[in-house]
N, C-alpha and C positions, 0 to 999 in steps of 0.2 A: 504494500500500500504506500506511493506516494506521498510526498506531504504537499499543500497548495505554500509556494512561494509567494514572498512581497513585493509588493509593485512600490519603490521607494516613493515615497512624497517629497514635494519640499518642506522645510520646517523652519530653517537659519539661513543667514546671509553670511554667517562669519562663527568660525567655532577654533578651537585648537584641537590635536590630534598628537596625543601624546603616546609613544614608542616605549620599551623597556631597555633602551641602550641606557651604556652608562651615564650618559649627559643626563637622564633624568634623574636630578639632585631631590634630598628633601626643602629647597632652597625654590628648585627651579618649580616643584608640585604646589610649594605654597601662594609663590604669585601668578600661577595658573588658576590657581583655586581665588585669590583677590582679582584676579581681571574680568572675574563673571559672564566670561565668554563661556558657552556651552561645549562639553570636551566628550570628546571621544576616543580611549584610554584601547591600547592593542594591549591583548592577554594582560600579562604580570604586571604592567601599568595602575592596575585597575589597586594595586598594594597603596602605593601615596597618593592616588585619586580616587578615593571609594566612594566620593558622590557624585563622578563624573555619572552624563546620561545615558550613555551607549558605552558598553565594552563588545568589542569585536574580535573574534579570533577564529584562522581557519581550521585549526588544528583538530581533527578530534580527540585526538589521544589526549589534549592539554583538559580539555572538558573535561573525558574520564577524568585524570587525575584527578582534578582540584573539584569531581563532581558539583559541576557545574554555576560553580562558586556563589554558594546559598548567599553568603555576606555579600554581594552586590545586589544594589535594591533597582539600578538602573535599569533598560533595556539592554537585553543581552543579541549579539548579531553573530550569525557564520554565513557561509555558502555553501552551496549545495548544486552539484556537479550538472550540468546537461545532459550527462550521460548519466540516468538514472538506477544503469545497473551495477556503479561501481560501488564496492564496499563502503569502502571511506563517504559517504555521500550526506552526512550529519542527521541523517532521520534518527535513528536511536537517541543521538545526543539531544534532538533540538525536542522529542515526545518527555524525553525526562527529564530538562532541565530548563524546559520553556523559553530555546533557544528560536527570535526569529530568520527566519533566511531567507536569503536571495538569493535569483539562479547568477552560478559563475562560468564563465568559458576564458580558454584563452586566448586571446587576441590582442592586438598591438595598441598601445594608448590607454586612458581611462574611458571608461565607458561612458555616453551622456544617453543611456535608455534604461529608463528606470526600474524596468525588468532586469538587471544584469550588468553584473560588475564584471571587472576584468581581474585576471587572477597577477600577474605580476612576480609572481612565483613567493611572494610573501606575505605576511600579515595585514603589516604596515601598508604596503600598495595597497591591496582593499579597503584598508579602513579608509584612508584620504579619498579611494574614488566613491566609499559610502557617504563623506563626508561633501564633495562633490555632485552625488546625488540626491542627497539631503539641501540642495539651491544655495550650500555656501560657494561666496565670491570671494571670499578674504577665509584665508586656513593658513595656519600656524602649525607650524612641525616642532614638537620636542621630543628628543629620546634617541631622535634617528643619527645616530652616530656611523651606521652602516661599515662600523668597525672595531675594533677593540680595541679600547682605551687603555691604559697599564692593564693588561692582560686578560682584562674585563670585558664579556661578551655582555649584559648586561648591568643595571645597577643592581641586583642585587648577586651575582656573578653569576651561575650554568645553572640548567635547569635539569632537573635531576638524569640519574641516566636513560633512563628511558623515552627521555624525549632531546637525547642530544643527537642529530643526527646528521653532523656538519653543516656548517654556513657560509656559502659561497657570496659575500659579500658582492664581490665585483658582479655577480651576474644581477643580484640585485639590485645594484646601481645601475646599470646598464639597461632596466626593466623603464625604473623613474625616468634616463634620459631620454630614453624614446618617448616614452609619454609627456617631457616636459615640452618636445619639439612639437606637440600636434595641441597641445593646451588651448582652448578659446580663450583670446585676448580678453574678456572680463573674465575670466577668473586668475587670482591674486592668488600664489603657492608661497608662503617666506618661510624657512627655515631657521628657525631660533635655538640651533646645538651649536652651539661656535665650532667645535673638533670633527665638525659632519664631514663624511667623503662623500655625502650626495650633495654636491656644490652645481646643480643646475635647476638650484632652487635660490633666489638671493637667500643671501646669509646675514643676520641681522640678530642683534642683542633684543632677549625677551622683553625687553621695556618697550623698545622702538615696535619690533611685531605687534605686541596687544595694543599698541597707540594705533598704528596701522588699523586693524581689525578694529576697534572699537567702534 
């Protein structure tokens, strides 16, 4: 039995979209948390933003773990494959953990049809182009460091072993540049990780960003 996917709405004009790289400090969550922009936290984010409104993750295995992370009170978001017969397809996760979903495929760019995000080969990609399909013009990146900081894949370091299963940065980066080249001229992407290796996004100190966005 299928599940009926979401047709995105618009909601905001302007949100942040905060990453679990190391750049997400307890410093950089608290004036994220004061800018009263509306945030959209990927996976383990969701640890110094637990009153963001959307937590997003494609992982299902990260679901399992942290079943389905009761302590977030926000909507919870994954994707769910075109091709309905594959395993990994988040029906179990999204009937028991009141996960909503959108259909994902892969294809070039962020998606602007609100059936269907584009997969990017990562978290992070989706949440921005949910955040995108949610009618924001102005979006704010923190966390996306799209590398290891002193040793550090994360702020809170590696996630346990079962769900480490190498991270090809550069391929990741290389997902955002193509996407950043086909972007519609109103929408506004800035980047607020100072140490980010996705630099084709401007790169700007989080004060200037949420002034921007506000």
């Amino acid at each position: 039995m299928s599940l009926k996917c979401e047709t995105v709405s618009s909601r905001w004009t302007s949100c942040i979209v905060a990453a679990p790289g190391p750049g997400l400090t307890p410093d950089v969550a608290t004036k994220v948390r004061k800018s009263g922009l509306p945030t959209i936290v990927v996976q383990d984010a969701w640890r110094l933003l637990p009153a963001a409104e959307v937590l997003y993750g494609c992982d299902g295995a990260w679901w399992q773990l942290y079943k389905g992370v009761p302590e977030f009170r926000g909507e919870k978001w994954s994707t769910h494959s075109l091709n309905e017969s594959l395993v990994d397809d988040k029906s179990t996760e999204a009937r028991a953990y009141g996960l909503k979903l959108v259909r994902g495929e892969s294809a070039p760019g962020f998606s602007l049809d609100p059936r269907t995000i584009h997969y990017g080969d990562n978290s992070g990609f989706q949440a921005l182009n949910l955040a995108i399909l949610f009618g924001c013009t102005k979006i704010v990146l923190v966390g996306f460091d799209m590398r290891r900081i002193d040793g550090r894949a994360h702020f809170f370091g590696e996630h346990p072993q079962s769900l480490n299963r190498g991270t090809d940065y550069g391929r990741f980066v290389r997902f955002f540049e193509r996407a950043a080249g086909t972007l519609p001229a109103r929408i506004s992407i800035l980047n607020a990780t100072p140490q980010s290796a996705l630099t084709c996004f401007p790169i700007m100190s989080l004060e200037e960003a949420i002034s921007f966005a506000a």
